[in-house]
VEXDREN-2710 file (C-alpha; in Angstrom, 1 decimal):
% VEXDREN-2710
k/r/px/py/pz
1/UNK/-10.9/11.4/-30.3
2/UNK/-13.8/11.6/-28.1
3/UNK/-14.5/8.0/-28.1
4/UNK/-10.8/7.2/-26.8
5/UNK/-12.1/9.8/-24.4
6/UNK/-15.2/7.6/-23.4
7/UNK/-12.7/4.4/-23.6
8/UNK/-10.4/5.5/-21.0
9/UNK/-13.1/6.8/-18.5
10/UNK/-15.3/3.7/-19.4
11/UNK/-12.3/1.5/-18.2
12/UNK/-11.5/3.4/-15.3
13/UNK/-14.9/3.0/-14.1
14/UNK/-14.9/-0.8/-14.8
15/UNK/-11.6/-1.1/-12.8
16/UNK/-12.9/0.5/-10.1
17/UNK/-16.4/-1.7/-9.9
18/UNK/-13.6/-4.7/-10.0
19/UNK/-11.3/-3.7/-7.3
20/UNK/-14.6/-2.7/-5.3
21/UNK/-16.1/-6.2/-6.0
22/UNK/-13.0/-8.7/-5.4
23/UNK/-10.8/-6.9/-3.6
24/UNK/-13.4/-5.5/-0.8
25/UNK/-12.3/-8.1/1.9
26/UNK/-8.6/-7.6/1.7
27/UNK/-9.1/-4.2/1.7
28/UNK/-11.5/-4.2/4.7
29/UNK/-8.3/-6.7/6.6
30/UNK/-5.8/-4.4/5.4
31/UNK/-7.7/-1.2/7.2
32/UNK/-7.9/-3.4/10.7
33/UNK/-4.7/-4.2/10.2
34/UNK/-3.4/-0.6/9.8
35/UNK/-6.1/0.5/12.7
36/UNK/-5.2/-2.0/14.9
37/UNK/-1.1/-1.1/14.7
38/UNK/-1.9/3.3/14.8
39/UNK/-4.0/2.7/17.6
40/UNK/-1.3/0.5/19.7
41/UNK/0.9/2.9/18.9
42/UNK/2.8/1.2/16.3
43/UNK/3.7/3.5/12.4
44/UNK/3.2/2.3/9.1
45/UNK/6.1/2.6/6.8
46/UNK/5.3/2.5/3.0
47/UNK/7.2/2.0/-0.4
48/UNK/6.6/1.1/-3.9
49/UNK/8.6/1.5/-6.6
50/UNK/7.5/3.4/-10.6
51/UNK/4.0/4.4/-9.8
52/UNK/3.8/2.2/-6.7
53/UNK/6.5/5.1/-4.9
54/UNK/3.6/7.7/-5.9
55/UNK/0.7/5.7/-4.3
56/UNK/2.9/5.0/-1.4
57/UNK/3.5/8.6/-0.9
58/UNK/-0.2/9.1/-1.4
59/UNK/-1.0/6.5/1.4
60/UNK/1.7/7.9/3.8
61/UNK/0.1/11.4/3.5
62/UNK/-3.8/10.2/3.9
63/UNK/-2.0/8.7/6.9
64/UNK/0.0/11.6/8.8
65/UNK/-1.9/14.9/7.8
66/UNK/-5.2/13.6/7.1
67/UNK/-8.0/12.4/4.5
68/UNK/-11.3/13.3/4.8
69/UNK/-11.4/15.1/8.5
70/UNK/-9.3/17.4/10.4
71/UNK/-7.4/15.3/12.7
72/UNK/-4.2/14.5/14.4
73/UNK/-1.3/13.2/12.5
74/UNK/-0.7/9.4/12.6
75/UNK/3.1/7.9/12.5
76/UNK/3.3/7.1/8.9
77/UNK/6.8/7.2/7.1
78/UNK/7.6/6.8/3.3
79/UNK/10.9/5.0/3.1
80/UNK/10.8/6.4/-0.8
81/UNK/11.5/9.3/0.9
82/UNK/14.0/8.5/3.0
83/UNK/16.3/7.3/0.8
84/UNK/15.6/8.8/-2.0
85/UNK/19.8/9.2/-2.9
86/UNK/20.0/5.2/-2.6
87/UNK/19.6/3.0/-5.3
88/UNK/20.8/-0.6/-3.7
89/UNK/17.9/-3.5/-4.0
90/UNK/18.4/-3.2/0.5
91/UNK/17.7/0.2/0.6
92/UNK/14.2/-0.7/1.8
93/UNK/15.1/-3.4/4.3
94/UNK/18.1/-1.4/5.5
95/UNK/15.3/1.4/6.5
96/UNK/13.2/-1.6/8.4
97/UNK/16.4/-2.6/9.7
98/UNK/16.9/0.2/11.5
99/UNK/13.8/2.2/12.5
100/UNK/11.4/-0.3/12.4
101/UNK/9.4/-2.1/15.7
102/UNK/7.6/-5.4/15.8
103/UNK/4.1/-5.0/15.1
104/UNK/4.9/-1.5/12.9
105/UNK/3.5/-2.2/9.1
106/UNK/4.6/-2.1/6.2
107/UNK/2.6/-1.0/3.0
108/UNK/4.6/-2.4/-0.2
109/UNK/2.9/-0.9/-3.3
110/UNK/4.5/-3.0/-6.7
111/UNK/4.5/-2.0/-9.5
112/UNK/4.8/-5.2/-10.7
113/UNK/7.6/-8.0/-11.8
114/UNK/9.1/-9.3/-8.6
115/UNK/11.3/-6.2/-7.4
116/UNK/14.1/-7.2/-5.8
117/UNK/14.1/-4.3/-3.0
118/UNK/10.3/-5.0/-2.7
119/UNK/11.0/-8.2/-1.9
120/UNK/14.0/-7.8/0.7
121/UNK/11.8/-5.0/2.0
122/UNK/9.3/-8.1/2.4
123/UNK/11.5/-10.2/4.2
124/UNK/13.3/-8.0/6.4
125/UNK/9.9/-6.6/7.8
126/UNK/8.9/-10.3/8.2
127/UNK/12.1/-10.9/10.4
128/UNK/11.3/-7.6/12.5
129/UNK/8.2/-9.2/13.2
130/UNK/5.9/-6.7/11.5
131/UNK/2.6/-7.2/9.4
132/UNK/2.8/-7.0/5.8
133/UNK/0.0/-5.5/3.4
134/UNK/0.9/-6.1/0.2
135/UNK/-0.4/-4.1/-2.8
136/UNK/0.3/-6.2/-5.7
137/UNK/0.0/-5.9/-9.8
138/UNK/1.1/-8.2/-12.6
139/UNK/4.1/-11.0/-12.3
140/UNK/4.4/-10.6/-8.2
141/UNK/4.4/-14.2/-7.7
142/UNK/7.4/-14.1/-6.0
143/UNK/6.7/-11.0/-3.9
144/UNK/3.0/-12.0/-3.0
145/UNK/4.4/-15.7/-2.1
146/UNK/7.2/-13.9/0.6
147/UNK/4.2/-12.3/2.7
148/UNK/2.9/-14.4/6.0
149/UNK/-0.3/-16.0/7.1
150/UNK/-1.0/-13.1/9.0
151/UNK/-0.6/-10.4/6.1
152/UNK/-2.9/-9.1/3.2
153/UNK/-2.4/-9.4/-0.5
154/UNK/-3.9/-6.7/-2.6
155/UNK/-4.0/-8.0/-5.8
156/UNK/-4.4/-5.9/-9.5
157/UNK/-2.6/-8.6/-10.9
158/UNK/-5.6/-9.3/-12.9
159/UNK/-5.3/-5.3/-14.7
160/UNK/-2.7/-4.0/-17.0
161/UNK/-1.1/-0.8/-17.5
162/UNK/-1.8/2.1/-16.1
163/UNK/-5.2/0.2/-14.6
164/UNK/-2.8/-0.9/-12.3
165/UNK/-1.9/2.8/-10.8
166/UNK/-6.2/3.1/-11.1
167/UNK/-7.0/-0.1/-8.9
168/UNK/-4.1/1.2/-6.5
169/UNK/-5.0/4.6/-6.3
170/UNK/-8.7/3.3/-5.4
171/UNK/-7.9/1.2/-3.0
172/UNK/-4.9/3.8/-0.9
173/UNK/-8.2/6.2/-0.8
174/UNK/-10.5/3.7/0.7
175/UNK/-7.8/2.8/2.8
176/UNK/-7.1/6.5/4.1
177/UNK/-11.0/6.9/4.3
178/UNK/-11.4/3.6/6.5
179/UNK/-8.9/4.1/8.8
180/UNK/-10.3/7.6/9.6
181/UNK/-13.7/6.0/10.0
182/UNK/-12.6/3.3/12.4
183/UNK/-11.0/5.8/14.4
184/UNK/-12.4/8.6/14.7
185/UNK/-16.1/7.4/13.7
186/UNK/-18.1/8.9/10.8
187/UNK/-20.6/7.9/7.9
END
């Protein structure tokens, strides 16, 4: 039992050294990106879908009540949560559809496998005219392949599993922590 123990810790650790290592630039774009849009007084909607809709969650709170610091609230919405009661594959785009600006972004946290809302979600926030940051995992060729020039792919295509959820969950707190920095300033 214990070395299971040791195995699962061992490979978080190694999955977080990996997302660190060749993920560091996207991640770093992804924060401008996000910075960039809160401070021009755009929002940042966010989905995902399994344990993507918990790390988009996770992201949209970092976001509008805080990380690391005491701060005010930035416009972040989690479309998860606004239509929880729908289950169409537009839910998603109908949301961007509607409430969504040009130059707003939109977080997409997969899960993996090419979902069909992530991907409408994709492509209707590409017709709005907003910027894409894509957080994908395993089989998102599709979904990564929809995003633009101007948009940042997140891949943990490369883990499996629940190492997926641990690469993600890495990179939404580095994300919430750099966002803060190049706001407000810090270490």
């Amino acid at each position: 039992m214990n070395q299971n123990i040791f195995n699962h810790f061992q490979n978080v650790i190694e999955t977080t050294m990996v997302v660190g290592d060749i993920c560091s630039d996207s991640i770093a774009n992804a924060s401008e990106i996000i910075t960039t849009a809160l401070l021009n007084g755009h929002s940042v909607f966010s989905c995902g879908e399994k344990s993507g809709s918990l790390m988009a969650q996770l992201l949209t709170d970092h976001l509008s009540l805080g990380f690391e610091i005491e701060r005010p609230a930035f416009p972040a919405l989690n479309m998860n949560k606004m239509c929880a009661e729908i289950t169409t594959q537009n839910r998603f785009a109908n949301v961007i559809e509607t409430h969504a600006r040009s130059s707003d972004v939109l977080v997409v946290i997969s899960a993996g496998d090419n979902s069909p809302s992530m991907v409408h979600a994709v492509e209707s926030a590409i017709e709005k005219g907003m910027v894409v940051v894509l957080l994908s995992a395993v089989n998102d060729d599709r979904l990564s392949a929809s995003i633009g020039y101007n948009d940042v792919n997140i891949s943990a295509g490369q883990f499996s599993g629940q190492l997926v959820t641990q690469a993600q969950f890495q990179t939404v707190q580095c994300l919430g922590a750099l966002v803060e920095n190049k706001i407000f300033g810090g270490s």
